[in-house]
Z-matrix of the N, CA and C atoms (Angstrom, degrees):
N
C 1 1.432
C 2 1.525 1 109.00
N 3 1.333 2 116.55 1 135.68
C 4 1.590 3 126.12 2 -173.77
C 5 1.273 4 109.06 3 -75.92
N 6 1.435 5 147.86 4 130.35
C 7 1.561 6 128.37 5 151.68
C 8 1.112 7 96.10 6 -103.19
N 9 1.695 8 93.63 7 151.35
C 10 1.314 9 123.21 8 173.04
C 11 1.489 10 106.17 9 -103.85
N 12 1.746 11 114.28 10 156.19
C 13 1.043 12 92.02 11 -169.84
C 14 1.899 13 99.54 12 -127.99
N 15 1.331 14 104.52 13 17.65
C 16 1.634 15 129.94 14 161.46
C 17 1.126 16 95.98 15 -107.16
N 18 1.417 17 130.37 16 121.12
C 19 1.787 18 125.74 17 138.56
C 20 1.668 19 107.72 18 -103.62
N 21 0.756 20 123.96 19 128.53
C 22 1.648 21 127.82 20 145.05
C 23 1.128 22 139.69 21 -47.17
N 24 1.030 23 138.52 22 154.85
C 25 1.385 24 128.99 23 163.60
C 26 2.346 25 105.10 24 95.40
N 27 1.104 26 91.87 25 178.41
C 28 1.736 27 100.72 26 -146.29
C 29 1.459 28 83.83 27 -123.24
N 30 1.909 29 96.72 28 118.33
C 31 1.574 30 100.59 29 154.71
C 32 1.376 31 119.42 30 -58.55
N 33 1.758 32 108.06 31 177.25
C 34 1.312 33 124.39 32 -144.17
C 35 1.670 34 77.29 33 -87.15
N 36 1.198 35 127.64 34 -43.69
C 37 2.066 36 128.25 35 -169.23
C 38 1.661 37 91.61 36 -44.58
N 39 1.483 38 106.34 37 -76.49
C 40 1.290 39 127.52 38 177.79
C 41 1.919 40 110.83 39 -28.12
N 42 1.334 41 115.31 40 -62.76
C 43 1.345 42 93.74 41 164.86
C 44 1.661 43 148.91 42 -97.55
N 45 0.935 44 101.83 43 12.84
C 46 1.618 45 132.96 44 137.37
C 47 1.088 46 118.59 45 -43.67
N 48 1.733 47 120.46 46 -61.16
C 49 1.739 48 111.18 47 173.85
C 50 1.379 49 109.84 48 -90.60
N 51 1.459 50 127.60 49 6.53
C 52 1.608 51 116.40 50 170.36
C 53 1.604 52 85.33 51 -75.85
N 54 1.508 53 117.33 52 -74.10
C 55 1.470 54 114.52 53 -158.53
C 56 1.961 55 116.02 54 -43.67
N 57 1.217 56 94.86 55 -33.74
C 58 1.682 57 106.20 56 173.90
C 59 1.429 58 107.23 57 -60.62
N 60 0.937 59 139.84 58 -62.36
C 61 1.290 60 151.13 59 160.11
C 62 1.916 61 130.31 60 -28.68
N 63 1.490 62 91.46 61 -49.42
C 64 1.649 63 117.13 62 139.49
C 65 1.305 64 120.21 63 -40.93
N 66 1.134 65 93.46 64 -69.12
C 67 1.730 66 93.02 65 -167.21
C 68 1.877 67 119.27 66 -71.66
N 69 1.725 68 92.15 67 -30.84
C 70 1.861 69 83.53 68 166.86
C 71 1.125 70 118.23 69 -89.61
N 72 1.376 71 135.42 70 7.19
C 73 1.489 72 136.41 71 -178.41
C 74 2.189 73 91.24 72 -77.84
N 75 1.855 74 91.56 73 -36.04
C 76 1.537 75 94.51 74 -153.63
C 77 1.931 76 98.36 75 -70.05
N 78 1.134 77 109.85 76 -28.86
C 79 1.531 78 140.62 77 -174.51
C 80 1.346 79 96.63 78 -53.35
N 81 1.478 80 119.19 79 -66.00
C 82 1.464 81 130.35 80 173.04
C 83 1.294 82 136.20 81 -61.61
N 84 1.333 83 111.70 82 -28.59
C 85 1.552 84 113.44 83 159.72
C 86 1.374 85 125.00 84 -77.13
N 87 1.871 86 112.25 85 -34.07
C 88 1.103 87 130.96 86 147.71
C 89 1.697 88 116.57 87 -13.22
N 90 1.311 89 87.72 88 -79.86
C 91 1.633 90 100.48 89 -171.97
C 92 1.431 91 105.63 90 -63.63
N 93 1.836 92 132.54 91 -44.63
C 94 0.805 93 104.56 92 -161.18
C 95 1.657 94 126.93 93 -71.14
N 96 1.816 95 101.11 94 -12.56
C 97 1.302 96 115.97 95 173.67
C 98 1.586 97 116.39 96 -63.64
N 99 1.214 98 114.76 97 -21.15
C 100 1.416 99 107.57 98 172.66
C 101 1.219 100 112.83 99 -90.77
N 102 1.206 101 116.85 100 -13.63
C 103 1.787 102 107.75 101 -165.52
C 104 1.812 103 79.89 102 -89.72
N 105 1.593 104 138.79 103 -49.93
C 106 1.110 105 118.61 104 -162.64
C 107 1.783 106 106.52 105 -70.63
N 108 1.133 107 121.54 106 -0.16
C 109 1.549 108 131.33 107 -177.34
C 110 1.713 109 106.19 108 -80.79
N 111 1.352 110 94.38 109 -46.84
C 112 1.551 111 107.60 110 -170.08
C 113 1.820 112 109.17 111 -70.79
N 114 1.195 113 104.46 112 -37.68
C 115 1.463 114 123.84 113 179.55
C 116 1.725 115 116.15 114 -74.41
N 117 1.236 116 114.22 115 -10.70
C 118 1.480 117 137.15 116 158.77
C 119 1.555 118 113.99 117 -93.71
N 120 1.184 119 118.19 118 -38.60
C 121 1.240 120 106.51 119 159.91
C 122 1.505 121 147.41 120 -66.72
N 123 1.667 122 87.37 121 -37.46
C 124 1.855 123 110.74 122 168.29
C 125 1.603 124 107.00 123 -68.23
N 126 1.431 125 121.99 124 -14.91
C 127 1.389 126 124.39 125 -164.17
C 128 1.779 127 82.23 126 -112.61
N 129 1.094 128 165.32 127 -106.35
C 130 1.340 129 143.57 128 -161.38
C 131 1.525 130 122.89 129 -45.06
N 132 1.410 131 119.98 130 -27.79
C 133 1.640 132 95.62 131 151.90
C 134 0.741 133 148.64 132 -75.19
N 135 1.440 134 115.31 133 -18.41
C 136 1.542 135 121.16 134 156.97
C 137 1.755 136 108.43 135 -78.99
N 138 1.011 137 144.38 136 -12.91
C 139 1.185 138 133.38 137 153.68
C 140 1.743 139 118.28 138 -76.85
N 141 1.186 140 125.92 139 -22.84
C 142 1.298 141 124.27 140 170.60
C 143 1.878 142 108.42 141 -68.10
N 144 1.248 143 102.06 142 -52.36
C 145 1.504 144 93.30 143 172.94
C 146 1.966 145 107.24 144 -57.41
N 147 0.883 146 127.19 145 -40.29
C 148 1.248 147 108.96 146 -150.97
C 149 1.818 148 94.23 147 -91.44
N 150 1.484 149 129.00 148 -8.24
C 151 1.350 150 129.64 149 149.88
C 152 1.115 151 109.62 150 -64.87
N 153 1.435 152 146.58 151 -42.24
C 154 1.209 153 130.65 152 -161.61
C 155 1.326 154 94.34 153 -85.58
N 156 1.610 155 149.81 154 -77.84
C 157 1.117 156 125.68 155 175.18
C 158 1.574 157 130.56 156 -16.69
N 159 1.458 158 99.14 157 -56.47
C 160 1.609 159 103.08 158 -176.68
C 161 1.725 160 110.54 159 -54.83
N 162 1.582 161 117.30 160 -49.60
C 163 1.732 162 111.68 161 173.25
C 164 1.305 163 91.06 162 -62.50
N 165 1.544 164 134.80 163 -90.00
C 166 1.708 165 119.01 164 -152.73
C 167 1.444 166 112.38 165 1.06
N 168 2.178 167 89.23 166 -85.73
C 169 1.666 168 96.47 167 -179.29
C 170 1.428 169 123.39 168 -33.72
N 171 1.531 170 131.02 169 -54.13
C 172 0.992 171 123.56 170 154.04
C 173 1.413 172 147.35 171 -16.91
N 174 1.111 173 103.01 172 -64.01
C 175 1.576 174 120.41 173 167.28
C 176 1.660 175 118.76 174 -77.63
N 177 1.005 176 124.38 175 -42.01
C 178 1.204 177 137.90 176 172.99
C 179 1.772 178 132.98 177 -58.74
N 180 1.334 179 99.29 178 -75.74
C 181 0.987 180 147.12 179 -166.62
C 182 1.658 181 107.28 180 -28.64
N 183 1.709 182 106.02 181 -56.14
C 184 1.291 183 115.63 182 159.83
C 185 1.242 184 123.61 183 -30.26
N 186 1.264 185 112.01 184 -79.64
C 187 1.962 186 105.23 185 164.68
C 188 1.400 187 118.25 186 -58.06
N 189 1.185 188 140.06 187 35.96
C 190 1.653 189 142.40 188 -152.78
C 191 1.841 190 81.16 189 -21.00
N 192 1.212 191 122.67 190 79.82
C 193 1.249 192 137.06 191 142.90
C 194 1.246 193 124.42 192 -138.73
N 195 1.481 194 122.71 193 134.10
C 196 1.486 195 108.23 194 -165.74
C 197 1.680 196 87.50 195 -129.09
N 198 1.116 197 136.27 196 32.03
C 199 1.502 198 121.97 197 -175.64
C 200 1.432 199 107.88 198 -99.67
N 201 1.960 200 125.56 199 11.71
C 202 1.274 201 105.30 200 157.91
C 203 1.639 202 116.97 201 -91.96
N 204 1.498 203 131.40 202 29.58
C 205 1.245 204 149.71 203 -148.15
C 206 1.615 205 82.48 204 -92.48
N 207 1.555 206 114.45 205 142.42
C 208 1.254 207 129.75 206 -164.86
C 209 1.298 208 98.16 207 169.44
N 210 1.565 209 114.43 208 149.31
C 211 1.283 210 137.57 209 -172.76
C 212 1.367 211 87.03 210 -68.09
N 213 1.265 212 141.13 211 -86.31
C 214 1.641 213 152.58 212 -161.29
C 215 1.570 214 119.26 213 -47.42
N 216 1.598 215 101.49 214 -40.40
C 217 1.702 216 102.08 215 166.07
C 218 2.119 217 94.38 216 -63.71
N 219 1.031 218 103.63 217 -70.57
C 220 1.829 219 107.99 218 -162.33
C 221 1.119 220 97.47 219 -41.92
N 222 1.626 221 134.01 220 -72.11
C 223 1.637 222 115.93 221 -178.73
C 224 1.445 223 107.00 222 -28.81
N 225 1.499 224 114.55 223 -79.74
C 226 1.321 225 120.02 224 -156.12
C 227 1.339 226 126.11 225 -30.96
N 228 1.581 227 93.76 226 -72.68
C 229 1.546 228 106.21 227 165.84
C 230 1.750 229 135.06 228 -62.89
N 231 1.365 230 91.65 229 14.25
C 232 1.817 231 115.02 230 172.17
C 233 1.781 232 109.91 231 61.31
N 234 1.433 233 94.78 232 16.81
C 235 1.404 234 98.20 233 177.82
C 236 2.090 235 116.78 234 -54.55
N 237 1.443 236 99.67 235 -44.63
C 238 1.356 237 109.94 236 164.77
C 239 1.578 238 117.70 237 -61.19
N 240 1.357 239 142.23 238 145.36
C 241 1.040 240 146.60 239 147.01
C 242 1.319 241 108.92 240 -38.37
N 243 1.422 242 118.39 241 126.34
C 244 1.148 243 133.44 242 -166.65
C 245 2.015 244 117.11 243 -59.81
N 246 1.735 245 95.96 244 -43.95
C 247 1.555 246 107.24 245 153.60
C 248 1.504 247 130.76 246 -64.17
N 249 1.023 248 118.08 247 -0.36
C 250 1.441 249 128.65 248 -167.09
C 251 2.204 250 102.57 249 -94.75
N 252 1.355 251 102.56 250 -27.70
C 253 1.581 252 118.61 251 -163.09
C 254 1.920 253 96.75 252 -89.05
N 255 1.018 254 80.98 253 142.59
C 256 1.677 255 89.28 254 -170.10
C 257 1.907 256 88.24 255 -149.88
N 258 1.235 257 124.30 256 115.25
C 259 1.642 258 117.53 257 -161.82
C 260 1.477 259 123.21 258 42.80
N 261 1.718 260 93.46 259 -113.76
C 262 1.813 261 114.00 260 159.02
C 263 1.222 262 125.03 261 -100.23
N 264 1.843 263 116.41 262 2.59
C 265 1.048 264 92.72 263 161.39
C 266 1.469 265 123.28 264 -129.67
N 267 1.372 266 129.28 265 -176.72
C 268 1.220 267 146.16 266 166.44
C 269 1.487 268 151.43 267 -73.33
N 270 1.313 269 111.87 268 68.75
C 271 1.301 270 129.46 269 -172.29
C 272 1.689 271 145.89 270 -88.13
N 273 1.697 272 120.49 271 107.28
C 274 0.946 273 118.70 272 -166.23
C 275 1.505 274 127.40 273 -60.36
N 276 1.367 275 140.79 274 176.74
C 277 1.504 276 140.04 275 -170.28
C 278 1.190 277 87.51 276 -45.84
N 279 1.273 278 125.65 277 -74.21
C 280 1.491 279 143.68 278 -158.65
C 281 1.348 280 114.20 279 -62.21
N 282 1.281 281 116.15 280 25.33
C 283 1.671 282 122.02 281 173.58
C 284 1.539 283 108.15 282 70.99
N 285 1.278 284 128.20 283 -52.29
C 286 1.434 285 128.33 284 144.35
C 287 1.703 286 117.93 285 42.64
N 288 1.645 287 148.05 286 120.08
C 289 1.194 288 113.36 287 136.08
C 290 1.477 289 114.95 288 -55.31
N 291 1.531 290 101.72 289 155.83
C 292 1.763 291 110.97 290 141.08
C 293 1.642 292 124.51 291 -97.84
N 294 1.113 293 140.00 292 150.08
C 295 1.333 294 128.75 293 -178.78
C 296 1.513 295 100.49 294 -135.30
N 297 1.382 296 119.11 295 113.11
C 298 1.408 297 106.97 296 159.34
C 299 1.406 298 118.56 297 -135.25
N 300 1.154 299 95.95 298 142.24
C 301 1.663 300 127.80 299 -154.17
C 302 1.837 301 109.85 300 -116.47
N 303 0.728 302 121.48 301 169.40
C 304 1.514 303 155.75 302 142.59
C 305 1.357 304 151.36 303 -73.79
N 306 1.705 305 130.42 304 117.48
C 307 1.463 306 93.31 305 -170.81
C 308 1.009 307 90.38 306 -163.45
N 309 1.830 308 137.50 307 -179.21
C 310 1.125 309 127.54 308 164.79
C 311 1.666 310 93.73 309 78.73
N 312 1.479 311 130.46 310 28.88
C 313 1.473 312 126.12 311 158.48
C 314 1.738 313 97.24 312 85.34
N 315 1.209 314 135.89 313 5.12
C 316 1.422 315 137.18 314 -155.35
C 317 1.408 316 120.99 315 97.74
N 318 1.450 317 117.19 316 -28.39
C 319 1.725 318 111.59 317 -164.80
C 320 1.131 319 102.76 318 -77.55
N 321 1.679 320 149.24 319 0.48
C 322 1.559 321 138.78 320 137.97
C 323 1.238 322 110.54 321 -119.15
N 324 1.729 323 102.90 322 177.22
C 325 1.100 324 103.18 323 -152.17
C 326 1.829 325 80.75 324 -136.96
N 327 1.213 326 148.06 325 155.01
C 328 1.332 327 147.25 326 141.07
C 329 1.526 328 112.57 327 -107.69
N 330 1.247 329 97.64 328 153.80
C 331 1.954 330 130.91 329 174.81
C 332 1.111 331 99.70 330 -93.61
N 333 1.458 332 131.05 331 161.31
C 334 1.279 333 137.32 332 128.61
C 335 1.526 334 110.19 333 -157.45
N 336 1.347 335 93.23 334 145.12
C 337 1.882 336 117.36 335 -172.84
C 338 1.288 337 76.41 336 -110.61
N 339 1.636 338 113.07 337 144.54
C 340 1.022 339 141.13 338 150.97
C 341 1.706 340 120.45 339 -116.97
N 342 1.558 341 120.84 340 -175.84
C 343 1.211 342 92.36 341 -164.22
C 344 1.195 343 154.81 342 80.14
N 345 1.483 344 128.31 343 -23.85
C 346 1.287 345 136.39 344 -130.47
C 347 1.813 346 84.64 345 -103.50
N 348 1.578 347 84.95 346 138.40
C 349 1.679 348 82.75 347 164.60
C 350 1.512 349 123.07 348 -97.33
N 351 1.391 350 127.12 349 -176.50
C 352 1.391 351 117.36 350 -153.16
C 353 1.495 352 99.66 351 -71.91
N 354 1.486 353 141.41 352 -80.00
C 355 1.111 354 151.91 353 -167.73
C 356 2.223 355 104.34 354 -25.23
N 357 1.698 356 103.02 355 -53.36
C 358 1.233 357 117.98 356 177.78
C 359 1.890 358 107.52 357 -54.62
N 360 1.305 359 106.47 358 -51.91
C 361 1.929 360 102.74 359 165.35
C 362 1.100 361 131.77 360 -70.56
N 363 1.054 362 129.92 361 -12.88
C 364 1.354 363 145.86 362 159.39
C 365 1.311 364 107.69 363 -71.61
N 366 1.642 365 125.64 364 -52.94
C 367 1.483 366 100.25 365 171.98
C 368 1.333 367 125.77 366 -90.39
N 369 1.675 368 119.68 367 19.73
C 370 1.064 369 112.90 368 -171.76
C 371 2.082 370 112.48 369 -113.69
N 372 1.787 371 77.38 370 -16.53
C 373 1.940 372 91.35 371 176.86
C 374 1.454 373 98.15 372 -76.66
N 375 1.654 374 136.98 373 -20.79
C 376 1.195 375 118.98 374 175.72
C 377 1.488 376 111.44 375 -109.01
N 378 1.519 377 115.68 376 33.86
C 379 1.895 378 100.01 377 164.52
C 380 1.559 379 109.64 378 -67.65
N 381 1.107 380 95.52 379 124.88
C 382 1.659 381 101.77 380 161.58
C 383 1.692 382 120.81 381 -63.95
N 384 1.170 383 117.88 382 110.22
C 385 0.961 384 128.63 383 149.05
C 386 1.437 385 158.09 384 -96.06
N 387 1.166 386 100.25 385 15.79
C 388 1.734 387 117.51 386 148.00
C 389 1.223 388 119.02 387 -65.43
N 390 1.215 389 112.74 388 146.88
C 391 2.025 390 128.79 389 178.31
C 392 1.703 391 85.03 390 -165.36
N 393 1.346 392 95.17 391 123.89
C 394 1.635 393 127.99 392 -172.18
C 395 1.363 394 96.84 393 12.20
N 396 1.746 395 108.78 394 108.01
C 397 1.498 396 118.57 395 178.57
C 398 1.264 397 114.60 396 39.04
N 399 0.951 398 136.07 397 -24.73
C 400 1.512 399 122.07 398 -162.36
C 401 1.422 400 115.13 399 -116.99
N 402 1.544 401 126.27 400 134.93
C 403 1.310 402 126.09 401 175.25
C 404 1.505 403 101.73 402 -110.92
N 405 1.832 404 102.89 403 179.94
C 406 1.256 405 115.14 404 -179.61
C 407 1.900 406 108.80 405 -107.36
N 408 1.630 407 87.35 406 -28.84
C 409 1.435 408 105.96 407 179.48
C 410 1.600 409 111.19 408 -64.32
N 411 1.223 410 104.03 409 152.68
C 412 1.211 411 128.04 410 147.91
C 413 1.425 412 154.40 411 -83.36
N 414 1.251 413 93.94 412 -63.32
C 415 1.610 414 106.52 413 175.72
C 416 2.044 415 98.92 414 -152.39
N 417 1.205 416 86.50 415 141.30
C 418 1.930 417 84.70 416 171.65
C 419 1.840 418 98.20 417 -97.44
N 420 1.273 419 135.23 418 159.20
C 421 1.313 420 130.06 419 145.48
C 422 1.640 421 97.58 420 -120.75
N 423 0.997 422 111.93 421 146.30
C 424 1.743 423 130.13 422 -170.13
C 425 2.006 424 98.79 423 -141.29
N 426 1.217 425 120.06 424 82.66
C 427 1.427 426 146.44 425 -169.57
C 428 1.118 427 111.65 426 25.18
N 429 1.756 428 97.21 427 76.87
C 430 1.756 429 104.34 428 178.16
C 431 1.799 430 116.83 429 99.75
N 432 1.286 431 103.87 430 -6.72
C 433 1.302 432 92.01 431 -157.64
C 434 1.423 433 100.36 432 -136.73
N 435 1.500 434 132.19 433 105.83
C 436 1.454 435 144.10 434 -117.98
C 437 1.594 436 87.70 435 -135.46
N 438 1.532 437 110.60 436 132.70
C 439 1.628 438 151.91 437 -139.37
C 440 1.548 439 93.02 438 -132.38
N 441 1.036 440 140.10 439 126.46
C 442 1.538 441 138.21 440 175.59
C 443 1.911 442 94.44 441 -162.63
N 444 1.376 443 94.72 442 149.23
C 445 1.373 444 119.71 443 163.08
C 446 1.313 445 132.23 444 -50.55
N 447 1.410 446 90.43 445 -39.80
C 448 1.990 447 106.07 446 -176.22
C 449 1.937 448 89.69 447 -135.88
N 450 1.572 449 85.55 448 115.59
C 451 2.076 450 92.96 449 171.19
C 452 1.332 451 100.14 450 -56.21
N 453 1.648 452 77.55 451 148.78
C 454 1.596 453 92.63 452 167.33
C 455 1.514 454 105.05 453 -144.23
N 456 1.328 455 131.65 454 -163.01
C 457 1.315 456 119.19 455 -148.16
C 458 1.885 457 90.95 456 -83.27
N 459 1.232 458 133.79 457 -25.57
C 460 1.286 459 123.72 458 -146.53
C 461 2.049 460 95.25 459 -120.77
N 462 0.834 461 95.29 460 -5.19
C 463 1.761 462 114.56 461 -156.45
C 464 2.340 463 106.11 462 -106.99
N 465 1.041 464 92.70 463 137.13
C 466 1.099 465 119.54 464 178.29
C 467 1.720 466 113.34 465 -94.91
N 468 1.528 467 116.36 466 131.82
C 469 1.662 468 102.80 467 -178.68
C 470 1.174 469 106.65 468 -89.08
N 471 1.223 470 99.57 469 161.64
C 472 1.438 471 128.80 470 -158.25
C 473 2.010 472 108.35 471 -104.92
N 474 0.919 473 161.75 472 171.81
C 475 1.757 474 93.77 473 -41.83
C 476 1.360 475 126.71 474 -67.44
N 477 1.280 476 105.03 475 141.49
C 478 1.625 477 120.85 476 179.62
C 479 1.462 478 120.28 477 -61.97
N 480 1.331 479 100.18 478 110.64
C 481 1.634 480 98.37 479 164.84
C 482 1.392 481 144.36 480 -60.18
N 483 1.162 482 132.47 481 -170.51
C 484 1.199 483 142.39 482 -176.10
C 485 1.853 484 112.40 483 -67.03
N 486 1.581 485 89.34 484 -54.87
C 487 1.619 486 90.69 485 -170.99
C 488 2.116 487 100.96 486 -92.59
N 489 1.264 488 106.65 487 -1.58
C 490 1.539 489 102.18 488 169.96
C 491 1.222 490 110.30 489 -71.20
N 492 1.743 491 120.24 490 -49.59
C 493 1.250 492 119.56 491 171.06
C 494 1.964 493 122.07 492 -55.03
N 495 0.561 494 130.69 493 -69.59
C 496 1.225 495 150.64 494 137.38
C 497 1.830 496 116.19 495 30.94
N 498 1.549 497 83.61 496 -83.33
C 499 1.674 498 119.55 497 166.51
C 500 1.503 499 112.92 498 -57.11
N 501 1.183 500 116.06 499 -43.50
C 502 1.676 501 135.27 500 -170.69
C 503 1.927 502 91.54 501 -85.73
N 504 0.651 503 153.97 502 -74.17
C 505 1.159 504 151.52 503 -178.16
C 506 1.643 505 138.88 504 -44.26
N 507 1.125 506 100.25 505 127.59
C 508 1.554 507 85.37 506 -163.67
C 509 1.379 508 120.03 507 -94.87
N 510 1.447 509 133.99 508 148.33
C 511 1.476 510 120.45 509 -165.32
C 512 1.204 511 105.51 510 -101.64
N 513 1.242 512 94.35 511 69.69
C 514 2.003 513 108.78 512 166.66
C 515 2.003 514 89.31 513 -152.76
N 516 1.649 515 85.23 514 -163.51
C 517 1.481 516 108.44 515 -172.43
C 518 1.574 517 100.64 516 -88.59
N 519 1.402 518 137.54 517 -12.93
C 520 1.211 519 114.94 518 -163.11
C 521 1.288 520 104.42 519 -118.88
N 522 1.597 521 107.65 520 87.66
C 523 1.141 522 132.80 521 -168.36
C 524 1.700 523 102.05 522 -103.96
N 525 1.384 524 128.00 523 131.79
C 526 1.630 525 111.66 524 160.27
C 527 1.477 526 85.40 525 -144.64
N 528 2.030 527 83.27 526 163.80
C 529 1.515 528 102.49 527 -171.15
C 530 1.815 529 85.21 528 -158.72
N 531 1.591 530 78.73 529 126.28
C 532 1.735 531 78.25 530 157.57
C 533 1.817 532 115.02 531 -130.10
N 534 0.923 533 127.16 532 163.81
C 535 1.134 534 132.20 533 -164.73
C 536 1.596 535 94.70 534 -134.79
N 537 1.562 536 101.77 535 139.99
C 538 1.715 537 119.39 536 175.17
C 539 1.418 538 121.83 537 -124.59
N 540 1.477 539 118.47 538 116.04
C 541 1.304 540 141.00 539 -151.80
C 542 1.222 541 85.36 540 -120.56
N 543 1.619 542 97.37 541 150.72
C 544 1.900 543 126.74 542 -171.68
C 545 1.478 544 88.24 543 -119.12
């Protein structure tokens, strides 16, 4: 039998940590694609809410009556974000329904995201919604637990902090929040 005293080729240790090495490079891009996925999502749901308020008022506002508000007028008239429409209904980044309703005889109107996972309610119980002193909002509720301008016996003031959101939120997916616009 001949020995050689060059062999080629990569022990079994040696390729063990190439493939190891492989696989957390793959691990890491992995993740970073979701965290930049997730960070596109937290950044259009909080911009979808603050479009749909902004058309309502728009459209509305003139008659400070909002009781022709309906899924089929808002599609139609493109009042909804065009990504948000899934058939007839209304869906946030986060797969989420939206529901918006009416109340108070027509003179408000409420949102609600459902769905929402924790990180997504947390940044969405603290959008600021003031523009020079004045809001459109009313009250936020964040699952049960109601955000207003001026306390009231059951209600938390508004704007919402860091650890209000937080506390109010649940660390799962079945997060809802609706928000009430004048």
């Amino acid at each position: 039998m001949k020995k050689t005293e060059n062999e080629n080729g990569y022990t079994l240790i040696e390729s063990l940590m190439f493939i190891g090495v492989v696989c957390a490079l793959g691990i890491s891009i992995i993740n970073l694609i979701n965290n930049m996925l997730d960070k596109y999502r937290m950044s259009r749901v909080t911009q979808q809410i603050k479009d749909i308020q902004k058309n309502i008022d728009y459209r509305f506002s003139a008659a400070e009556n909002f009781s022709e508000i309906d899924d089929g007028l808002l599609t139609k008239e493109k009042i909804v974000p065009g990504d948000m429409v899934q058939g007839e209904e209304i869906y946030h980044a986060y797969k989420g329904q939206v529901l918006i309703s009416t109340a108070i005889e027509g003179s408000v109107y409420d949102v609600t995201f459902e769905d929402l996972p924790y990180n997504a309610c947390i940044e969405l119980a603290m959008v600021d919604w003031m523009t020079g002193y004045n809001s459109h909002l009313l009250h936020i509720k964040v699952n049960n637990q109601y955000f207003t301008w001026q306390s009231k016996d059951m209600a938390t003031k508004l704007p919402m902090e860091y650890t209000g959101a937080m506390n109010n939120c649940k660390d799962s997916r079945d997060n809802v929040i609706t928000w009430r616009f004048q």
